[in-house]
N, C-alpha and C positions, 0 to 999 in steps of 0.2 A: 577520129580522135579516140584515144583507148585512157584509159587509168596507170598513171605514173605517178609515181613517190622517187624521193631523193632526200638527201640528210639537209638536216637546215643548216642555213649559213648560221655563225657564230654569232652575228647581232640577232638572228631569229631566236637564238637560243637564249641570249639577254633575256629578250622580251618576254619570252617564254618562263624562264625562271623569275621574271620580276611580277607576274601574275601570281605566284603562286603565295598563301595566305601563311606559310608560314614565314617568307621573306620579310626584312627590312622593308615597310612600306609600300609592301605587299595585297596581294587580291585581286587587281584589277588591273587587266591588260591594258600596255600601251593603245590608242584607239585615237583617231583625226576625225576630223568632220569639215566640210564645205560645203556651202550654199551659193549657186548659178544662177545669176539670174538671165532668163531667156524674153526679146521683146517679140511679138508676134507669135507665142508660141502655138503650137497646136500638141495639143496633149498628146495625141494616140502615135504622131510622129516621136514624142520624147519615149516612148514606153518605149517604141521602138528599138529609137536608140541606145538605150538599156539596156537592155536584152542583148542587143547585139555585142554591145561595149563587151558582156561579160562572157560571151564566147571566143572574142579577138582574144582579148585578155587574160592570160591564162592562172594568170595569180587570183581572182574571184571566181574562179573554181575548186580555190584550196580548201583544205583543213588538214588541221595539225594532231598529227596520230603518232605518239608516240616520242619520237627523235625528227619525225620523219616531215616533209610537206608534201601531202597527196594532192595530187590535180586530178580532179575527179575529171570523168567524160563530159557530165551534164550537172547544173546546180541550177535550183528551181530561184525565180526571181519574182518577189512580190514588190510590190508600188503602194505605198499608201498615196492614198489622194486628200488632199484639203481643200476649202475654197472658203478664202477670207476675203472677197470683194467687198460684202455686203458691211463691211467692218470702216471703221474710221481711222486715219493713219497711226494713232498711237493705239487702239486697237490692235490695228495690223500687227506694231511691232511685238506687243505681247505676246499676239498667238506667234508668232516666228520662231520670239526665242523660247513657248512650253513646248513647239515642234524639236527645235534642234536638244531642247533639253531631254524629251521623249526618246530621240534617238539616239545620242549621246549616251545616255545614264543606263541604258538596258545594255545588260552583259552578251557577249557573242559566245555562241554553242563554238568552241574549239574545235572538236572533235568530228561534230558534225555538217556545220555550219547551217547557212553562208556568213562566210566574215564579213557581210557588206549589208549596209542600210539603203534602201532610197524608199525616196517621197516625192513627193509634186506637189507645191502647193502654187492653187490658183489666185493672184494678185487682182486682176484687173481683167478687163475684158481683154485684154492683148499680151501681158505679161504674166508669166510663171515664174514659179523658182523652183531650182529641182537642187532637194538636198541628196546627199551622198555622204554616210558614216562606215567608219571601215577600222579592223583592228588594222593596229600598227605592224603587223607580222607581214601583210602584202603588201603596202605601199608606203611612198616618203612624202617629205614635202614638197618634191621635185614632181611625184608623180601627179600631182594635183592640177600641172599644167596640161600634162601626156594625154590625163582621164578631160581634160576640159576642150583640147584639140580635137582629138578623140571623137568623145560623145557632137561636138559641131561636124564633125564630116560626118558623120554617120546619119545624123538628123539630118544632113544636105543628102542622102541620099547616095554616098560616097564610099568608097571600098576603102578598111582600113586594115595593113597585111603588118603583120610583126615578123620581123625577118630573124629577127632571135626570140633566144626564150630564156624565163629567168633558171632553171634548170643550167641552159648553159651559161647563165653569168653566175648560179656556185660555183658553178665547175672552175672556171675562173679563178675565183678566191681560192680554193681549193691549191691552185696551182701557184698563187702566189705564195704559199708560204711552204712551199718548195725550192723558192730564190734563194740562193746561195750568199744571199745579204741582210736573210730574214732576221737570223740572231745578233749579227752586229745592228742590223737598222733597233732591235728592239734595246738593245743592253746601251744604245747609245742616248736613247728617248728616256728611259728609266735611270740614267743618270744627271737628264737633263733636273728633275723632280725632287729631288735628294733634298732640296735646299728648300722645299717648298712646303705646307700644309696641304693635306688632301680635301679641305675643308674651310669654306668660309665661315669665320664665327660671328655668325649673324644671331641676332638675339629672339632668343627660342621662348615659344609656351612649354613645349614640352619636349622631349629626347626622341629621336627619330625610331627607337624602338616601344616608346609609348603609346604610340599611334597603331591601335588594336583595328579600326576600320577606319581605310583612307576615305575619306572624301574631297574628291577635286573639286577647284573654285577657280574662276577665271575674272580680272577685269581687263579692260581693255580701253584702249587711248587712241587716237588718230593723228596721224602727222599727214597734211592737206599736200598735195604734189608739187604745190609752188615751194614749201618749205622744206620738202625731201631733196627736190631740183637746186636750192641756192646750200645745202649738206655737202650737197656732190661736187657743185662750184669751188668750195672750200676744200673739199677734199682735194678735186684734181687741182687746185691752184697748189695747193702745197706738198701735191707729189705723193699721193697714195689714195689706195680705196675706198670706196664711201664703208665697204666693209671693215675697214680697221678702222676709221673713224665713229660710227657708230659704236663699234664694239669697246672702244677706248672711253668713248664717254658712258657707259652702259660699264664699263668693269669700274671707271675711277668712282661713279653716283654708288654701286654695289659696295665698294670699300669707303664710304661714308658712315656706311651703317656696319662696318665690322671692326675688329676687335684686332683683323690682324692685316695686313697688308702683300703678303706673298702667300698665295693659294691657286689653286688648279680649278679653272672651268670643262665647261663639256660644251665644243663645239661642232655641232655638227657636219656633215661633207659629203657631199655627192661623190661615190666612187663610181663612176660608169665608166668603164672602160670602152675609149674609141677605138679601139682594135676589134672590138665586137661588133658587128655590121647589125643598127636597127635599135642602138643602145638609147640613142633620142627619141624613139618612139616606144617604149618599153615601162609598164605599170610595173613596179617592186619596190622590197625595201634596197634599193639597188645604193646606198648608203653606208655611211659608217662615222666616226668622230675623232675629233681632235683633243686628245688634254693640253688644254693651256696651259705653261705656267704663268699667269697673272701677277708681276711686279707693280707696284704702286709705292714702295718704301723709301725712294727714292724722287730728288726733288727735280722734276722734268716737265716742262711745259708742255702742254696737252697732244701739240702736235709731234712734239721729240717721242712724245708716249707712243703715241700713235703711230709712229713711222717703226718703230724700234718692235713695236705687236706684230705688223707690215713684215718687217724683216722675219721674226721668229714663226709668223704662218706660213713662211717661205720653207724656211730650213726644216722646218716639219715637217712640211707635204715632201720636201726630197725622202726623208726615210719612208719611203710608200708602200713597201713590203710588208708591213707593220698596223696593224691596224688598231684603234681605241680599246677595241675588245681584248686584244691578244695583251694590253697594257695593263688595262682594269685586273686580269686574271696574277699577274703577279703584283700587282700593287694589293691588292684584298689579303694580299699574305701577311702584310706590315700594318693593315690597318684596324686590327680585330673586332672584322666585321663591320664596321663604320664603312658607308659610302664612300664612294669616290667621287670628287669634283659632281656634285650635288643640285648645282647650278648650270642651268642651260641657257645658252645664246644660239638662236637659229636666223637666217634671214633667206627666205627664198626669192628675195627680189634679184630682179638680172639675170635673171635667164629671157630663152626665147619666149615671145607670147601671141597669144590668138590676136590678131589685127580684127577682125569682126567685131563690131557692135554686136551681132546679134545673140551674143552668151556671153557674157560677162562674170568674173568671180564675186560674190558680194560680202563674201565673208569667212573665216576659217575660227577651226579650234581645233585643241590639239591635249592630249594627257599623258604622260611619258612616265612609266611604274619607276619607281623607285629616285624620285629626283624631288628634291624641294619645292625650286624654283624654276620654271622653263619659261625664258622670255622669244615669242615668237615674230617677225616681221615680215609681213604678205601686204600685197598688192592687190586693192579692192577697187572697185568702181571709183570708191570715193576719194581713196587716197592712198595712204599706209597704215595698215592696221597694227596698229602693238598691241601682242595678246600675252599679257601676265598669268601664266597658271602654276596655280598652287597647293598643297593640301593643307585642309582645313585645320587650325589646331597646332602645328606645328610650329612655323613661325608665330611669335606675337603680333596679335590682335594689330592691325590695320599694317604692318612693316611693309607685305608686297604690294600692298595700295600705293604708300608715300616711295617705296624706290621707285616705282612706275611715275609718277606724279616729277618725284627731283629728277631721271630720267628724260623727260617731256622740256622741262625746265631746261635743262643743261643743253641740250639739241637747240632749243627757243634762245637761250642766253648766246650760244654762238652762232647763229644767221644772223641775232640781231647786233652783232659786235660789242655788245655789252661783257662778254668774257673774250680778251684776246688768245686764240687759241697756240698763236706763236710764241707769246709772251706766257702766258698764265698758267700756273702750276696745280689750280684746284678749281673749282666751283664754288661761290656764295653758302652759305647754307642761311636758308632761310630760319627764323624761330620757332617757330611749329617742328624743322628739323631738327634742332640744335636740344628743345627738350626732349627730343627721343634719344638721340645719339647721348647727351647726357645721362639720361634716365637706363641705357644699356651700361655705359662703362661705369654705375655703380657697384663696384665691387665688394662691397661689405657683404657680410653674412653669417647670418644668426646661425651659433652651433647647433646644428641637430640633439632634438633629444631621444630621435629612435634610436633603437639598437639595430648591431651589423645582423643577428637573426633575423629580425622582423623587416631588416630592406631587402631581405635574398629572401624570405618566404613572401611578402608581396611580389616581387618582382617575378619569382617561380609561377605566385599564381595569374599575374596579369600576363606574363609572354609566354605562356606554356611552350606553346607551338612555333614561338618565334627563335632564331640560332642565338646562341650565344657565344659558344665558341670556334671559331673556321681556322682550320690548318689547311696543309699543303694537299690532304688525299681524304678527309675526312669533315664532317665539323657535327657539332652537338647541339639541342635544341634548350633552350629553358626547364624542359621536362625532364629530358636523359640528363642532365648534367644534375637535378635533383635526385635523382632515382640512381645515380651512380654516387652519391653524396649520401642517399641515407645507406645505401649498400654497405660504402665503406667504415660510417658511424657504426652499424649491426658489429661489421669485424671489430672492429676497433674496441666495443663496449662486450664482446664477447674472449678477448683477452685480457680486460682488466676492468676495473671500476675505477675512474677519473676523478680522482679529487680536485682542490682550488689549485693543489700543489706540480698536478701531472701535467706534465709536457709531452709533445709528440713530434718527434722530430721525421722531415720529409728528405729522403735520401735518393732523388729522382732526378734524371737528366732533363731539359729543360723540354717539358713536351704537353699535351693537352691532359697525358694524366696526373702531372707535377698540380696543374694549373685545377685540377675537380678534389684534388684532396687540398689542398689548400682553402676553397671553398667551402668543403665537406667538415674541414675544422672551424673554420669562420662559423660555420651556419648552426654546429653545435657548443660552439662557445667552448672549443678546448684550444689552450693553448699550443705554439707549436714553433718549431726555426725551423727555415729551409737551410740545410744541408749544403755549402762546397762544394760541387762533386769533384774538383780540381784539389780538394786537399787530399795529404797524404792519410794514410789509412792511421797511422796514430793519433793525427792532429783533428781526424774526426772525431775515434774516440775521446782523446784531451776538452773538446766542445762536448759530446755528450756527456760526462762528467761534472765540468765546470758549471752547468743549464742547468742536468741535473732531468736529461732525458729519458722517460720510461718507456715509451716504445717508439720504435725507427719504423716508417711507412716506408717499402723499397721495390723493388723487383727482384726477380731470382737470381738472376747475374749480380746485379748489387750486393744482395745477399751473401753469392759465395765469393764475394771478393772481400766483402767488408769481414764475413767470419760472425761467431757469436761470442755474445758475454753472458753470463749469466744476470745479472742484475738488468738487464737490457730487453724487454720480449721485440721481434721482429713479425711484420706485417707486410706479406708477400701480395703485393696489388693483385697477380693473378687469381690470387686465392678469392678475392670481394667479387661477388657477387651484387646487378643492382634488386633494388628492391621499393614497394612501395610503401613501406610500414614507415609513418611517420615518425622522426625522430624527436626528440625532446630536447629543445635549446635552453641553454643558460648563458646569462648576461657575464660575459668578463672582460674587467675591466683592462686586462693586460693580454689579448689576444694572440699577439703575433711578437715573437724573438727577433731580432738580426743580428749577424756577426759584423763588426764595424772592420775597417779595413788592419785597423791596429799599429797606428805610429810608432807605435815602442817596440815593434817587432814582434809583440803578440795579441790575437784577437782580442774584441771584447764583444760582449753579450749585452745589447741593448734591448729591452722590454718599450713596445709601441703602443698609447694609451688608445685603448678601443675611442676617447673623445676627439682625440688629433687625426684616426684612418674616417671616422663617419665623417668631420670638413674636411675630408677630402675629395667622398665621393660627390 
């Protein structure tokens, strides 16, 4: 074995960027976690199998350098050991979960690594549990079966051969978007969405950009195997998957608690490719996702929902050249900067699984950077696990408790015939839900008495580091969009001194520098019109006149098309320079101009009260 590097796949590259602190909900890399439980075990045969797991396996001898995923030769593998025998069952579970929280919570060296955790902790005189933590960069939830196969043959003392490699399942991807159906499969899915919000409005503490340091929280629910068994019943009797079933009762409990009824989820998908020989036996993020468009606006019985979700997970998977990721990149163009489909449905049940008692799954978790809500469904000893994870702070106070909880309920309400699923259009709501869902669609709202300065220099100072605005080939951070804002103030106050009376008119094609001088006036409280650029060159003049504009913010081309006037001074953007010298704001009550459409044939000049733009942010 030698050392090889290869460009990351596009979802590595997600992940990647969604670690980083100055991202949207940002810091902290995607990262999973599982706990095995082993009966009979013998420790030094598990280290074993360890060790060895991570030489088969060639993805836990990654790290991420650069653009790049380097497969080292050799990566060293440490074991913590525990031993809770001497402990009492509810004992037991404490220390379990400050082990998986121990492993869990510690950040992975990227560059260096290893991306992988293990533990051993000793149960009983016969039984182990062997934890495994791992970023999301090397494996899925798929591969949690591979790693669990896997690690059983290997502790049987069995040869485990990988006949491919994930290097060659980039290359793959690589090559699918080379298909000569890549652009029509993508322009046909992005038109699917047109109609849709990219966003459940689910009732927030705070703005997905206020959340300065995430903290993940998880609760978790169990559905026993006799009641996931009589799900399935219901499914297959009425002719579809327990996956759209689930997912339908899981999106319609979601739009309980929202504001709107047509939005886009994130589901996830196993992309392995069976043309690759060995892809079943293969640890990667060997994965990729589905945006849903999630209809609920309409009046359909649970199962007509369901079947109709059924269908549209059909005709998605046919545009397969196309992947979530290649979606997300031009949907971020429309969405400035806000996430996309924010909410995650995952379920790794139904696949193949290890037939042996003697290693069992006992439990999973899961973090996914830059996502609200990730709702996940694995197959444990026990039963079915539903693991709600979330960041702290963000949603209100207890919300992804109770949709997990009405969740539980609606699944319990249909096995036990108490909601007919062929007949019934909604689910119950209980009272406990009924004053949240209340208590959310309270729409009133006291007028602000800040001023537009004093919300753009708090917001400068809490998200420095975080974007604020993303175009096509560029975007700006909180910081640079201040520091080009006092820039252009400097010019601005260095061609004239601004009375109550000056205007500033903005003469710029509609683009990110339109959008930082607009800002740049906001923040110093001068008033200002944006400019036509479609009028003719007299009826601009006719507007600056009429306004009563003293200086035109433009570019040079602007410039020498528009011409000068005397009475008029011109400010050539190229010319601003940013800068950090603090500017001096002033409160005005009349901040911003618009030209109205003009019924009568000619414009009119409407003044927008600084108290009507702050309700609105």
């Amino acid at each position: 074995m030698s050392r090889t590097q290869y460009a990351l796949t596009d979802l590595q590259k997600v992940y990647c960027m969604g670690q980083k602190k100055e991202m949207v909900l940002g810091g902290i890399a995607s990262h999973a976690y599982m706990e095995i439980i082993v009966s009979n075990a013998i420790e030094e045969k598990l280290e074993k199998a360890l060790c060895r797991l991570v030489e088969v396996q060639d993805v836990f001898r990654a790290v991420i350098q650069e653009n790049f995923f380097v497969i080292e030769e050799k990566m060293p593998v440490e074991i913590a050991h525990y031993n809770i025998t001497n402990l009492k069952q509810e004992e037991q579970e404490k220390a379990l979960e400050d082990i998986s929280d121990k492993l869990f919570d510690e950040p992975f060296d990227m560059e260096n690594g290893p991306l992988f955790r293990f533990a051993i902790t000793k149960l009983s005189a016969s039984d182990s549990i062997v934890h495994i933590c791992h970023a999301g960069v090397i494996a899925d939830g798929q591969s949690h079966q591979v790693i669990l196969e896997n690690l059983q043959a290997l502790y049987e003392g069995k040869e485990v051969n990988c006949a491919t490699t994930f290097q060659e399942y980039a290359a793959y991807l690589e090559e699918q978007k080379k298909d000569e159906n890549f652009l029509s499969d993508k322009e046909m899915l992005l038109s699917r969405y047109e109609e849709y919000d990219f966003q459940p409005e689910l009732p927030m503490e705070r703005g997905e950009n206020e959340i300065l340091s995430v903290q993940p929280r998880q609760v978790t629910f169990q559905l026993s195997n006799q009641e996931y068994q009589s799900l399935e019943d219901l499914a297959k009797e009425s002719g579809m998957t327990i996956f759209a079933l689930l997912f339908t009762v899981f999106g319609k409990t979601l739009s309980m608690y929202t504001q709107n009824r047509k939005f886009l989820m994130n589901i996830p998908v196993a992309n392995r490719n069976i043309f690759l020989d060995g892809m079943d036996n293969l640890v990667g993020l060997c994965s990729n996702f589905i945006l849903f468009d999630f209809d609920d606006s309409m009046k359909r019985s649970i199962y007509e929902l369901a079947e109709e979700n059924q269908e549209k997970l059909f005709s998605i998977t046919e545009y397969n050249t196309c992947q979530g990721t290649d979606l997300i990149k031009e949907l971020q163009k429309k969405s400035s900067g806000a996430l996309i489909a924010p909410v995650v449905f995952t379920s790794t049940i139904g696949g193949k699984h290890c037939k042996s008692r003697m290693m069992q799954k006992r439990r999973t978790r899961s973090y996914t950077s830059q996502v609200w809500l990730e709702v996940l469904l694995t197959e444990t000893m026990e039963g079915i696990l539903v693991a709600f994870s979330y960041v702290e702070g963000l949603l209100q106070q207890g919300i992804p408790e109770k949709i997990g909880e009405s969740f539980l309920r609606n699944l319990k309400l249909l096995i036990s015939g108490q909601v007919k699923g062929e007949r019934d259009c909604c689910f119950p709501v209980l009272e406990k839900e009924q004053t949240v869902i209340e208590k959310m669609n309270q729409t009133e709202k006291e007028i602000s008495k800040i001023s537009l300065p004093e919300i753009l220099e708090e917001n400068f100072r809490l998200y420095g580091a975080k974007k604020l605005l993303c175009g096509a080939k560029e975007s700006l951070t909180y910081r640079q969009v201040k520091e080009k804002a006092q820039g252009l103030i400097t010019a601005v106050l260095a061609n004239t001194r601004p009375s109550k009376e000056f205007v500033a008119g903005i003469y710029l094609p509609k683009s990110m520098a339109q959008v930082v001088c607009e800002i740049a006036l906001f923040y110093a409280g001068i008033t200002f019109l944006p400019i036509d650029m479609e009028l003719p060159e007299e009826a601009v003049w006719e507007c600056v006149d009429r306004v009563g504009i003293n200086l035109i913010i433009t570019n040079r081309q602007m410039a020498q098309k528009l011409g000068q006037r005397k009475q008029v001074s011109m400010l050539q953007i190229e010319d601003v320079t940013e800068s950090e010298e603090r500017i001096v704001s002033h409160f005005n009550e009349r901040p911003v101009i618009i030209n109205t459409s003009g019924t009568t044939g000619v414009s009119k000049s409407v003044g927008l009260r600084h108290e009507a733009i702050v309700n609105c942010i």
